[in-house]
C-alpha positions as CSV (number, residue, x, y, z in Angstrom):
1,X,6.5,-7.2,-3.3
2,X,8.6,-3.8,-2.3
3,X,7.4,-0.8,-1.4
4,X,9.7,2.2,-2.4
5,X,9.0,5.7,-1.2
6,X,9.6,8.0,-3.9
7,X,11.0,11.7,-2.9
8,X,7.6,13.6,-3.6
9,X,6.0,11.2,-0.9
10,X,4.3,8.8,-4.1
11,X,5.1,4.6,-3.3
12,X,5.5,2.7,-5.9
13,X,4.5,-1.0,-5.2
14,X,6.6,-3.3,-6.9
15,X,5.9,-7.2,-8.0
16,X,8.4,-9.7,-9.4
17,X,7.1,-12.1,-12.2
18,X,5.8,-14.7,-10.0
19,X,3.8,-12.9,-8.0
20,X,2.2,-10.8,-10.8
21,X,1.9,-14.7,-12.3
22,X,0.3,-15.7,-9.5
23,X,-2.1,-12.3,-9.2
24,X,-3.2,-12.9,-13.0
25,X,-4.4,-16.1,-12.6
26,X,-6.1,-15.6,-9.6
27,X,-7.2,-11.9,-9.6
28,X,-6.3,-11.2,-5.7
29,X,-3.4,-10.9,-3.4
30,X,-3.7,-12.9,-1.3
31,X,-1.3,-12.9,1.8
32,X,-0.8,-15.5,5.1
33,X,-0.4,-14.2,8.5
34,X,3.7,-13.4,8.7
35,X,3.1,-12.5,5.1
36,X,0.5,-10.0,5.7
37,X,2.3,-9.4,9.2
38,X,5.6,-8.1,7.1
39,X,3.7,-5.6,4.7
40,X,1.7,-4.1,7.7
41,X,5.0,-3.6,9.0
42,X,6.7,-2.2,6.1
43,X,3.6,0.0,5.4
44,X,3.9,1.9,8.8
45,X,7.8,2.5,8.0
46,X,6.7,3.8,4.4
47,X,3.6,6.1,6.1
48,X,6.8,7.3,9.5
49,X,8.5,8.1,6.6
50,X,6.0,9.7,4.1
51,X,4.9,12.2,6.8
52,X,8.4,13.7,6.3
53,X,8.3,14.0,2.7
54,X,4.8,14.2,1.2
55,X,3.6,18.1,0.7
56,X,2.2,19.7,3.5
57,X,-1.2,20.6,1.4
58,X,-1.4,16.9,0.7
59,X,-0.6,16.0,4.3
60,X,-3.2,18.0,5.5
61,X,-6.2,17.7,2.8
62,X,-9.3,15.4,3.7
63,X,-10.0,12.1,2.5
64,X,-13.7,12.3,1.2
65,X,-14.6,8.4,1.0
66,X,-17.9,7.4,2.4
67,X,-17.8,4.4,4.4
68,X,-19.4,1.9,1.9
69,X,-16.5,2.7,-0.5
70,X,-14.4,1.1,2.1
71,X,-16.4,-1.7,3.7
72,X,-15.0,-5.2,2.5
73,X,-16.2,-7.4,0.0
74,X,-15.8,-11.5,-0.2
Protein backbone atom coordinates (compact mmCIF):
# COMPACT_ATOMS: atom_id res chain seq x y z
CA UNK A 1 0.00 0.00 0.00
CA UNK A 2 1.23 3.87 -0.70
CA UNK A 3 -0.09 6.80 0.44
CA UNK A 4 0.36 9.84 -2.01
CA UNK A 5 -0.56 13.29 -0.84
CA UNK A 6 -2.19 15.04 -3.64
CA UNK A 7 -1.58 19.07 -3.92
CA UNK A 8 -5.25 20.05 -2.67
CA UNK A 9 -4.32 18.04 0.65
CA UNK A 10 -6.77 14.74 -0.72
CA UNK A 11 -4.51 11.05 -0.21
CA UNK A 12 -5.03 8.68 -2.43
CA UNK A 13 -4.36 5.16 -0.97
CA UNK A 14 -2.99 2.92 -3.31
CA UNK A 15 -3.05 -1.13 -3.49
CA UNK A 16 -1.03 -3.40 -5.90
CA UNK A 17 -2.91 -6.60 -7.20
CA UNK A 18 -2.03 -8.82 -4.43
CA UNK A 19 -3.06 -7.00 -1.80
CA UNK A 20 -6.47 -5.90 -3.30
CA UNK A 21 -6.33 -10.00 -4.04
CA UNK A 22 -5.81 -10.67 -0.77
CA UNK A 23 -8.55 -7.76 0.53
CA UNK A 24 -11.32 -9.46 -1.82
CA UNK A 25 -11.11 -12.63 -0.50
CA UNK A 26 -10.94 -11.79 2.87
CA UNK A 27 -12.92 -8.47 3.22
CA UNK A 28 -10.31 -6.71 5.74
CA UNK A 29 -6.85 -5.35 5.87
CA UNK A 30 -5.38 -6.83 7.95
CA UNK A 31 -1.85 -5.68 9.07
CA UNK A 32 1.13 -7.32 11.72
CA UNK A 33 2.81 -5.19 14.10
CA UNK A 34 6.00 -3.61 11.81
CA UNK A 35 3.28 -3.77 9.17
CA UNK A 36 0.90 -1.64 10.99
CA UNK A 37 4.05 0.09 12.70
CA UNK A 38 5.14 1.39 8.94
CA UNK A 39 1.61 2.89 7.91
CA UNK A 40 1.27 4.66 11.42
CA UNK A 41 4.41 5.99 10.46
CA UNK A 42 3.83 7.05 7.06
CA UNK A 43 0.31 8.34 8.06
CA UNK A 44 1.85 11.04 10.51
CA UNK A 45 4.33 12.16 7.58
CA UNK A 46 1.19 12.32 5.18
CA UNK A 47 -1.03 14.35 8.12
CA UNK A 48 2.94 16.90 8.93
CA UNK A 49 2.58 17.31 5.49
CA UNK A 50 -1.17 17.77 4.86
CA UNK A 51 -1.37 20.57 7.42
CA UNK A 52 0.72 22.59 4.93
CA UNK A 53 -1.39 22.04 2.01
CA UNK A 54 -5.05 21.23 2.77
CA UNK A 55 -7.33 24.57 2.73
CA UNK A 56 -7.43 26.48 5.74
CA UNK A 57 -11.48 26.28 5.94
CA UNK A 58 -10.97 22.47 5.72
CA UNK A 59 -8.14 22.63 8.23
CA UNK A 60 -10.15 24.31 10.59
CA UNK A 61 -13.82 22.87 10.18
CA UNK A 62 -15.21 20.34 12.91
CA UNK A 63 -15.49 16.78 12.61
CA UNK A 64 -19.11 15.92 13.69
CA UNK A 65 -18.88 12.00 14.36
CA UNK A 66 -20.46 10.80 17.55
CA UNK A 67 -18.42 8.38 19.33
CA UNK A 68 -20.30 5.09 18.45
CA UNK A 69 -19.61 5.87 14.71
CA UNK A 70 -16.04 5.36 15.79
CA UNK A 71 -15.99 2.68 18.41
CA UNK A 72 -14.55 -0.69 16.95
CA UNK A 73 -16.14 -3.64 15.77
CA UNK A 74 -14.81 -7.50 15.72
Amino acid sequence: MKIIQQPDGSADFIFDDREIEIMNKTKKLNLHGSAFKGVVNSMVHVMMSWNENIDEAIRNSKTNKSEEEFKTTK
